[in-house]
Structures are given as structure tokens and as C-alpha cells.
C-alpha positions in Angstrom: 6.3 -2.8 3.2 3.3 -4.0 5.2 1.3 -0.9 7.4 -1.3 -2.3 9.2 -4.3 0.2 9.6 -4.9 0.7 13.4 -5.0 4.1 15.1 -1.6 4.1 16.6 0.3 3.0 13.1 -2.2 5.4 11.2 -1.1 8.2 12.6 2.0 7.6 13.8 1.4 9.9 17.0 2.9 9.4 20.2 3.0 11.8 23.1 6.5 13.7 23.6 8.1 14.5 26.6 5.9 17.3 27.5 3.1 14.8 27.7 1.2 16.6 24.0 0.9 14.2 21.3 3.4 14.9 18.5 4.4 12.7 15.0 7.7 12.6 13.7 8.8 11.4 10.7 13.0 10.5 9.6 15.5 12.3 12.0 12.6 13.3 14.2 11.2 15.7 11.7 8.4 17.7 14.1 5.2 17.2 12.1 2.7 19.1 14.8 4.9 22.5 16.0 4.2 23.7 19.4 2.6 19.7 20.8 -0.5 20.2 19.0 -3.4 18.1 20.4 -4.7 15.0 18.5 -7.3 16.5 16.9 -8.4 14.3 14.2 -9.5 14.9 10.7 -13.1 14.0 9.2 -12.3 10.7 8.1 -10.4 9.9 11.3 -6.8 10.6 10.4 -4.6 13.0 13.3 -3.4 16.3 12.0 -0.3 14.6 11.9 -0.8 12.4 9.6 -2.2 14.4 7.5 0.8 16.9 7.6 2.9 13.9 7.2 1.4 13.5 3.4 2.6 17.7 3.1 6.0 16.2 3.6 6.4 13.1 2.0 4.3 14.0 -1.4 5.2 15.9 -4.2 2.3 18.4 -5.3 1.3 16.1 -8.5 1.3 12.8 -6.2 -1.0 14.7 -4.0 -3.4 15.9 -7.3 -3.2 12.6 -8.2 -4.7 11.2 -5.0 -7.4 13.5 -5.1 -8.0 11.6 -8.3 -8.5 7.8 -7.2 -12.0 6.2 -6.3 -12.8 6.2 -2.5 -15.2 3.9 -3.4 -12.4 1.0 -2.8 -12.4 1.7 1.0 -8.0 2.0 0.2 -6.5 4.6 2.1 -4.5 6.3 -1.2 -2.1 8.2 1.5 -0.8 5.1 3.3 -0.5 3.5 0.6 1.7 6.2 -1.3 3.8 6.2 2.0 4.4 2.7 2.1 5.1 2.7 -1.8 7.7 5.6 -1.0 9.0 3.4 1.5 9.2 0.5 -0.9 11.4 2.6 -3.3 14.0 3.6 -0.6 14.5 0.0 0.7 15.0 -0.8 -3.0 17.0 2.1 -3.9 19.4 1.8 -1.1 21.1 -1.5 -1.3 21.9 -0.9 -5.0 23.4 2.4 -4.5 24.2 3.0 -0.7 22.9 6.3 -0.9 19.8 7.9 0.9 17.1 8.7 -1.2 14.7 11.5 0.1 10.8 11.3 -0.5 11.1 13.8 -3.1 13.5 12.1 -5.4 10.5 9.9 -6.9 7.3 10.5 -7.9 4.5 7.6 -7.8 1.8 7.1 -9.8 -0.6 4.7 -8.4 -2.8 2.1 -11.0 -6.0 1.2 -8.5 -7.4 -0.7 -10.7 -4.4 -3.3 -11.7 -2.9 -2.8 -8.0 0.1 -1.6 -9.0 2.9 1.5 -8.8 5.2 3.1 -11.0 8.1 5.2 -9.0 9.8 7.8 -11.6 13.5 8.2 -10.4 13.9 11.8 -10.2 17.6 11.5 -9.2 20.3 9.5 -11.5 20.1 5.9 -10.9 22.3 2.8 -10.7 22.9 0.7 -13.3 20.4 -2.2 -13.9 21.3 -4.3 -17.1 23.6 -1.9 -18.2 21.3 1.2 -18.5 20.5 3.5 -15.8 17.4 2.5 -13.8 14.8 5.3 -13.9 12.0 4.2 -13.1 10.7 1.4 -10.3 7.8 -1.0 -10.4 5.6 -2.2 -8.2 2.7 -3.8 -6.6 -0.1 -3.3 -3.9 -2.9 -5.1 -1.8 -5.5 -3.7 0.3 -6.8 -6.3 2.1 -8.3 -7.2 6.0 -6.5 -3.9 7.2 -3.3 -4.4 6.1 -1.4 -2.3 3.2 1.3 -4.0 1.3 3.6 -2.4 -1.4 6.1 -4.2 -3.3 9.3 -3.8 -5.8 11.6 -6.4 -7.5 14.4 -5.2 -9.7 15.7 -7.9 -11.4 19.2 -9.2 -11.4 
């Protein structure tokens, strides 16, 4: 998955019919009830967006973003969005079932640039086992976020 960092990707806002910026997520999931105004966040982020991470993070990925250095200038959220993301367009062609953003749990590795998604549902086979767990890599680099997975055959 490649997210490049610009306002209108960030935060993933768009104005509704009623003219009031809103940000919806799979099957139009209303992230700002009511049309809230695009009020943004200290660092810059719409209240969307940041509701978005309430639904797309389990409480310990959320702990463990407080975690990670903001000295590397990486935005941790995107990035565990896009490495969600990753997962499902993995998970789905081996199984052709829909995976919801609570059926893994990511850690991120900031310093070796990778990902490790835990399965939380049962998983295909992969070599004859069930796959549990998914791996993966990231960059951070010119404004661009790119998350990757490879299973292999």
C-alpha cells in the first residue's frame, strides 16, 4: 500500500451532501456524526482522522503507538492503517473472505522498518500449517508511506 501524505489523503475528508466535511471509512462508516467541521488536531490531522484510528486500532496497537519515537518525523497512524490494509489485500486472495481491522493486531519494528500482523482469526493454510501471523515491511520516505507483505508460495 502506498499513502501519500497530503492533506486531502491524510484525512480522508470530503464534504457530504449537506456541504459539512465528513470521513468515511468501508461501507461509508460515518466517522464525524452530525457533519462536524474540519477542525484539525495539534499536529494537523482532521478530527476525522483521528477518529478513524478509534476504529481501525485495537487498544494495544493504539498503546503501542504511543510508544514509537516521533523523533523519525513517521506518522505511526498512517502507517498502521496502510499496514492493516496490507494484511487484507494479502489475506483475501488466499481465503476469499473479508477480514475486519480487528481480526489482526500489528506490532510495528521502527527501527528495522518492518511489521508483524498476528492473525487473530483462523487462517489458511500456508505450507501445510495454518498461517497465523503476517510479515512485513515499511518506508517512510519524501512523503510517501509504503507497507508491504509477501507470503510465500
Amino acid at each position: 500500500m502506498i499513502h501519500r501524505r497530503t492533506p486531502s489523503t491524510r484525512t480522508r475528508c470530503h464534504r457530504a451532501s449537506h456541504g459539512k466535511p465528513t470521513a468515511r471509512i468501508r461501507y461509508r462508516t460515518r466517522l464525524c456524526p452530525g457533519g462536524a467541521d474540519s477542525v484539525g488536531t495539534a499536529d494537523g490531522r482532521c478530527a476525522a482522522w483521528a477518529r478513524m484510528l478509534e476504529l481501525i486500532a485495537l487498544d494495544k496497537e493504539r498503546a503501542r503507538l504511543d510508544c514509537l519515537p516521533g523523533a523519525l518525523g513517521v506518522s505511526w497512524d498512517r502507517l498502521l492503517f496502510s499496514a492493516k490494509e496490507s494484511v487484507y489485500k494479502t489475506w483475501f486472495p488466499l481465503t476469499q473472505r473479508w477480514l475486519g481491522f480487528e481480526s489482526a493486531d500489528i506490532a510495528i519494528d521502527p527501527r528495522e522498518g518492518t511489521f508483524t500482523a498476528r492473525l487473530l482469526v483462523e487462517g489458511p493454510l500456508a505450507k501445510g500449517a495454518p498461517l497465523t501471523k503476517l510479515n512485513g515491511r515499511w518506508l517512510a520516505d519524501h512523503g510517501l508511506l509504503v507497507t508491504a507483505i509477501v507470503v510465500p508460495a
